[in-house]
C-alpha positions in Angstrom: 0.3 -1.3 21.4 -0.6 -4.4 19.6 0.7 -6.1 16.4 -1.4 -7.9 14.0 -1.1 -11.4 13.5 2.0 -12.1 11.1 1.5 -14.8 8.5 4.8 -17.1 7.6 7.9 -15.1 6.2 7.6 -15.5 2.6 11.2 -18.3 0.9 12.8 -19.6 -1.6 10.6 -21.9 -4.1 6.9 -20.1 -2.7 4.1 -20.3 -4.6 2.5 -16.3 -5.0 -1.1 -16.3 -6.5 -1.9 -13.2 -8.4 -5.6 -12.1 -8.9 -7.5 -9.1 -9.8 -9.8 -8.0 -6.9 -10.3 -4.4 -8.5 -9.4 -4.0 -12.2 -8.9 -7.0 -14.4 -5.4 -8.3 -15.5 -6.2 -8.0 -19.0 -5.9 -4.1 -19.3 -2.3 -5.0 -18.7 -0.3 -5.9 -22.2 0.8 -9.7 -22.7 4.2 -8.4 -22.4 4.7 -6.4 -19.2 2.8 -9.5 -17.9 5.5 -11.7 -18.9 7.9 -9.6 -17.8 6.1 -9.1 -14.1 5.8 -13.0 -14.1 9.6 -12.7 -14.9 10.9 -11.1 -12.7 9.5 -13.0 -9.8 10.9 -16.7 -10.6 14.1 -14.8 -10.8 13.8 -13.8 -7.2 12.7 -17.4 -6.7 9.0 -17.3 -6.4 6.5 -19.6 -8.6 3.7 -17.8 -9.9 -0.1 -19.1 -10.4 -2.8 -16.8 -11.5 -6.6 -17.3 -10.3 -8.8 -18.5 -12.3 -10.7 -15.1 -13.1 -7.8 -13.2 -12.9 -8.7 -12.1 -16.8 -12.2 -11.7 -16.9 -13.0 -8.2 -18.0 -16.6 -6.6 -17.7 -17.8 -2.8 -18.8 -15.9 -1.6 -15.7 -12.4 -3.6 -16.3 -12.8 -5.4 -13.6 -15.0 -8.5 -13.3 -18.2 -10.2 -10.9 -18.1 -10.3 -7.5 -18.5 -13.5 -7.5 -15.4 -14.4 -9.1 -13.3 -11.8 -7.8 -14.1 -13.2 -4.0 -14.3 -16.8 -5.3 -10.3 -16.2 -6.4 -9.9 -14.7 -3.1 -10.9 -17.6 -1.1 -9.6 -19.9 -3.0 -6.0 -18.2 -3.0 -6.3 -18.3 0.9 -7.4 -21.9 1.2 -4.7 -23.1 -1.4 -1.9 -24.8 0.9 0.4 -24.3 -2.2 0.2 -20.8 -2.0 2.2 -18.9 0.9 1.4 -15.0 -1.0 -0.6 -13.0 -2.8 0.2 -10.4 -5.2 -2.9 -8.1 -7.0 -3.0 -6.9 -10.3 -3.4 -3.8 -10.2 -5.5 -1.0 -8.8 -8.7 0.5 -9.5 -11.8 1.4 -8.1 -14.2 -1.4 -6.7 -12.7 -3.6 -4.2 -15.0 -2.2 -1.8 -17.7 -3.9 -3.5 -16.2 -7.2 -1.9 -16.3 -6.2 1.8 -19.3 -7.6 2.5 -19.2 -10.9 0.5 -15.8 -12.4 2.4 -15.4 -15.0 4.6 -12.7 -13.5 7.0 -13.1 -17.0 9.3 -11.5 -18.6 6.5 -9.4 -16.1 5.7 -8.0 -15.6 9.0 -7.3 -19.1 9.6 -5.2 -19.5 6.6 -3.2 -16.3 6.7 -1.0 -15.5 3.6 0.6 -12.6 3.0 -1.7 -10.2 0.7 0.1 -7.3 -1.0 -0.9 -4.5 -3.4 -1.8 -0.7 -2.8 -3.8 2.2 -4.4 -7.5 0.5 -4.2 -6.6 -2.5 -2.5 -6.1 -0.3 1.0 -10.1 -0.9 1.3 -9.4 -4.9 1.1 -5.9 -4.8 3.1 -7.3 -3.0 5.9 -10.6 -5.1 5.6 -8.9 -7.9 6.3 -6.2 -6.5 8.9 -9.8 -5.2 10.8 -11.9 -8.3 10.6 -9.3 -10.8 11.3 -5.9 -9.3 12.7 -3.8 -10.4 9.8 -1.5 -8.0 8.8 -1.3 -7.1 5.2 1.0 -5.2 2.8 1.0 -2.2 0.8 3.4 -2.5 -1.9 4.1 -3.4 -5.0 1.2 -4.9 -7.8 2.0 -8.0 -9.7 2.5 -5.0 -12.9 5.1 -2.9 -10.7 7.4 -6.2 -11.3 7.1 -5.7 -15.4 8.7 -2.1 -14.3 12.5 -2.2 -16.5 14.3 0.8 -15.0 14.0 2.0 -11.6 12.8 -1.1 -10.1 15.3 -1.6 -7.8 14.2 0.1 -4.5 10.9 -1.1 -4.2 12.3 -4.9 -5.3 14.9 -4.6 -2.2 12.4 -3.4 0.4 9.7 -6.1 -0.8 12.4 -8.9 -0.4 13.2 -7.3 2.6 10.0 -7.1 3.9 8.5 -10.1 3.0 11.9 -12.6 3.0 14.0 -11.4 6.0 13.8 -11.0 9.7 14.4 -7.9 11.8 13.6 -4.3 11.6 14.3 -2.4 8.2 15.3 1.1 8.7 13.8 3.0 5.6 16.1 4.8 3.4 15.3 7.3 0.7 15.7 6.0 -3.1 18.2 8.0 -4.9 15.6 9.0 -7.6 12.0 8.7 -8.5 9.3 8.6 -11.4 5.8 9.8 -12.1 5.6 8.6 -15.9 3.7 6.1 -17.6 5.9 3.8 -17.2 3.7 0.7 -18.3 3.1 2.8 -21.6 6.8 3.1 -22.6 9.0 1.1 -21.2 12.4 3.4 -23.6 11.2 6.7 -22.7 11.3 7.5 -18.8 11.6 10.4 -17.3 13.6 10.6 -13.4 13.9 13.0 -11.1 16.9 13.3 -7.8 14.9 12.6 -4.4 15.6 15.5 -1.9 14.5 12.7 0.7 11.4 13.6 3.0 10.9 16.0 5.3 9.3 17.0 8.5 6.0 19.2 8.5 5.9 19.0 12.3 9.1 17.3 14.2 9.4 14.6 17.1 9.1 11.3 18.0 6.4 8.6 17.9 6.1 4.3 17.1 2.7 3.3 16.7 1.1 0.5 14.5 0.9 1.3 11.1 -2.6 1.9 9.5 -3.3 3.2 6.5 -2.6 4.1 2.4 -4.2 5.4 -0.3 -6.5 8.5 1.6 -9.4 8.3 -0.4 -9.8 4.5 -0.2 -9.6 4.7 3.0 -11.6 6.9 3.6 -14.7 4.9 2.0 -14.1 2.4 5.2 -15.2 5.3 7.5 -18.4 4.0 9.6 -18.2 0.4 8.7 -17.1 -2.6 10.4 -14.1 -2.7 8.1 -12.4 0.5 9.4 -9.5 -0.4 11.7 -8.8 1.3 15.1 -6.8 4.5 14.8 -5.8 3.9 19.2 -1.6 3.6 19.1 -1.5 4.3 15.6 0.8 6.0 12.9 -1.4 6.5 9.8 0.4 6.5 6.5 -1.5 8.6 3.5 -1.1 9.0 0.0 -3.1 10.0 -3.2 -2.9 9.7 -6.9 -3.4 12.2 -9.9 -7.1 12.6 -9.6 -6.2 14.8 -5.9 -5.6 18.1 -5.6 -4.8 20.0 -3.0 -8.3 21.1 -2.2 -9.4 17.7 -2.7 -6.8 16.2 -0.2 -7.4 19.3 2.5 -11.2 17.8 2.6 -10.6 14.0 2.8 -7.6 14.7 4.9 -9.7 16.4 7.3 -12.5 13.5 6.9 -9.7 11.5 8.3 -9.1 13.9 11.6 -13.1 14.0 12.2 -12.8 10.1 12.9 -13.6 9.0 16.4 -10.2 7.6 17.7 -8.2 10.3 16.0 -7.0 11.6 19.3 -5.2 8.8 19.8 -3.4 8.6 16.7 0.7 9.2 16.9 2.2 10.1 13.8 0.8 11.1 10.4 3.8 10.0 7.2 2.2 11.5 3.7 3.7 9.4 0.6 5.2 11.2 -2.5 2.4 12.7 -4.5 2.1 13.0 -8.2 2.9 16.0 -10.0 -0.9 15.9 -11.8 -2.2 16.9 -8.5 -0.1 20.2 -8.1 0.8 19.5 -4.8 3.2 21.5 -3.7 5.6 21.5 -0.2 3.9 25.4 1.0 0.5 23.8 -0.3 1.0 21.3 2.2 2.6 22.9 4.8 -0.5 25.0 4.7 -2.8 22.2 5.1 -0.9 20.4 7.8 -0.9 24.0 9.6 -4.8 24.2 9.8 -5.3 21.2 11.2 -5.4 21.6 15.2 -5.6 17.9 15.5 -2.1 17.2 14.3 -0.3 20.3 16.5 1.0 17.9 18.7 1.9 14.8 16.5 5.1 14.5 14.0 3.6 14.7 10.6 6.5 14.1 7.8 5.9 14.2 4.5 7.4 13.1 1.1 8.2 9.6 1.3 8.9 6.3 -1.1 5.4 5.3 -1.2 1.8 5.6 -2.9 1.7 6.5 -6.6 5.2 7.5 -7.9 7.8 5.2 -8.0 9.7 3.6 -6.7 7.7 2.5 -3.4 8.6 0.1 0.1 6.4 -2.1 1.4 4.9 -1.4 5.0 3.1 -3.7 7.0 -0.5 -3.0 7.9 -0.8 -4.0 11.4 3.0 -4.4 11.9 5.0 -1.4 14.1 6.6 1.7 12.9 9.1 3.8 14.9 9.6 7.7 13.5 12.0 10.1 14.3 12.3 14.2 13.3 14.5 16.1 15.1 16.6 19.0 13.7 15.7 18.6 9.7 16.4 14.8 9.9 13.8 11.8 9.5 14.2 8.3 10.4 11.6 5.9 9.8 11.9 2.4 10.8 9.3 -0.5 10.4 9.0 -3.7 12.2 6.6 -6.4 12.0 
C-alpha cells in the first residue's frame, strides 16, 4: 500500500493563500470573512488572498482563467506553505483539464477544502501524488460556536506529527450557520456506528460522493487498489439519489480491491435515515465482505476532521465499537 507524497507540515508564522476555485468569495459577508481571516492569525497563520479570489460571474464563481491562474500562482509562491478554499460549489471540475500538475507537483503545498473541491483534491492527489486535504473552507473559520473539533483536528492534522486517533465530537450542527451566527441549533452525537464490522487500513480516497463521482472515466480519478473510500453528501441527496451514485461508485473497475467504505454525517434535508441506510449498504453485494461504518465527523454538518487524501487510515469494528485512526 502506497502513500502519497506529503508536502511540509504546516508552523508557526505560515503564510495560507485562500482562493475560490468553485464559488467566489464574495457570496460570503464582509464579516464572517473577517472573522475566518481572524481566526487563523490567532492560531498563528498569515493570510493572503489571490488575486481573483472576489471576482463573481452569473454562476458565483469566476473564469477559468483566473480561477487556475490563482491556483498556479498559490503553488509557485515560495511565501505560501498552504492553501485554504473559499468555499464549495459546483464547477471546479471545469479546471481539470487547464492545470499544470508538473508545476504543481513540484511545489507541493498543502491544499484543503471539501464539498466540490473533492474533484480538484483528488485531481491533484491522481496526477501528481500529492496528498490533499478535506477539511475545513477558509468560511468554516468565521464559524463562532462549535468550532472547536474541527479547529483541533485541522491543527492536528496539518501542525503535528504522528497518527491521530479520531474521536467523536460531543455534538453537532446542520443549521445555517453563516446566516445567523445568535441562533444555532445542536444536537448530542450518538458517535458512529458499524453497518458491517471488522478490520481494514487502506489509503484514504475519497469525499463528497457526487463530486467524485463526475471523475469516473477520466485521467483524474484516483486508483481505488488498497483503498478505504470515505463518502458523504449534502442536502440536495436523498436516499434514492445516494443508493444510485453510491452504486455508480461499486460499478468502478478497481472496486474489488477497495477495503473499507466510512459514510460522513448526512444532513437532515436529505432524510436519511440509519434503516434507510442500512438497507442500502445491505443490497450491495460488493461491500459483504468489507467494514462499512457510517455516521462520522465529516462532510456537510459540522463540525468536521480533516483526512488526508492519499495518506493511511487504519479502521476498527468489532462488537458495536469503532476506531478510526489516520496517518499520513
Amino acid at each position: 500500500m502506497m502513500m502519497g507524497k506529503q508536502a511540509p507540515k504546516l508552523k508557526a508564522g505560515d503564510e495560507i493563500r485562500i482562493l475560490s476555485p468553485s464559488r467566489s468569495l464574495s457570496i460570503v459577508s464582509e464579516e464572517n470573512r473577517l472573522i475566518a481571516q481572524d481566526r487563523l492569525e490567532t492560531l498563528g497563520f498569515k493570510v493572503s488572498f489571490s488575486q481573483h479570489v472576489l471576482e463573481n460571474d452569473d454562476f458565483a464563481s469566476s473564469s477559468i482563467e483566473s480561477r487556475v491562474a490563482d491556483l498556479h500562482e498559490a503553488f509557485v509562491d515560495p511565501k505560501v506553505k498552504g492553501i485554504l478554499t473559499s468555499i464549495g460549489g459546483y464547477n471546479a471540475n471545469q479546471l481539470l483539464a487547464h492545470l499544470d500538475y508538473d508545476l504543481i507537483g513540484a511545489h507541493p503545498k498543502r491544499l484543503c477544502g471539501y464539498s466540490d473541491i473533492t474533484a480538484l483534491s483528488h485531481a491533484i492527489y491522481a496526477r501528481t501524488g500529492l496528498i490533499t486535504y478535506a477539511g475545513p473552507h477558509f468560511l468554516t473559520f468565521a464559524m463562532l460556536r462549535g468550532y472547536e473539533y474541527t479547529t483541533t483536528y485541522f491543527q492536528r492534522l496539518m501542525l503535528e506529527e504522528g497518527s491521530i486517533q479520531i474521536q467523536s465530537s460531543p455534538e453537532w450542527s446542520d443549521d445555517a450557520w453563516y446566516l445567523d451566527q445568535d441562533q444555532r441549533s445542536f444536537h448530542r452525537n450518538a458517535g458512529p456506528y458499524a453497518i458491517h464490522e471488522g478490520e481494514a487500513e487502506g489509503t484514504i480516497v475519497g469525499g463528497n460522493l457526487c463530486t467524485l463521482n463526475l471523475l469516473q472515466g477520466t485521467p483524474y480519478m484516483p486508483s481505488l487498489k488498497g483503498t478505504i473510500v470515505f463518502v458523504e453528501d449534502d442536502y440536495e441527496s436523498s436516499p434514492a439519489t445516494f443508493d444510485r451514485d453510491l452504486q455508480s461508485l461499486l460499478h468502478q473497475p478497481e472496486f474489488d480491491q477497495v477495503k473499507g467504505i466510512i459514510i460522513g454525517r448526512f444532513q437532515k434535508a436529505s432524510h436519511m435515515t440509519e434503516e434507510l441506510l442500512r438497507q442500502i449498504i445491505r443490497s450491495k453485494r460488493e461491500l459483504t465482505s468489507i467494514p462499512v461504518i457510517a455516521d462520522v465527523d465529516f462532510g456537510h454538518t459540522t463540525p468536521q476532521f480533516t483526512y488526508p487524501i492519499g495518506g493511511k487510515v487504519l479502521i476498527r469494528a468489532r462488537n458495536g465499537r469503532v476506531g478510526i485512526e489516520i496517518c499520513e
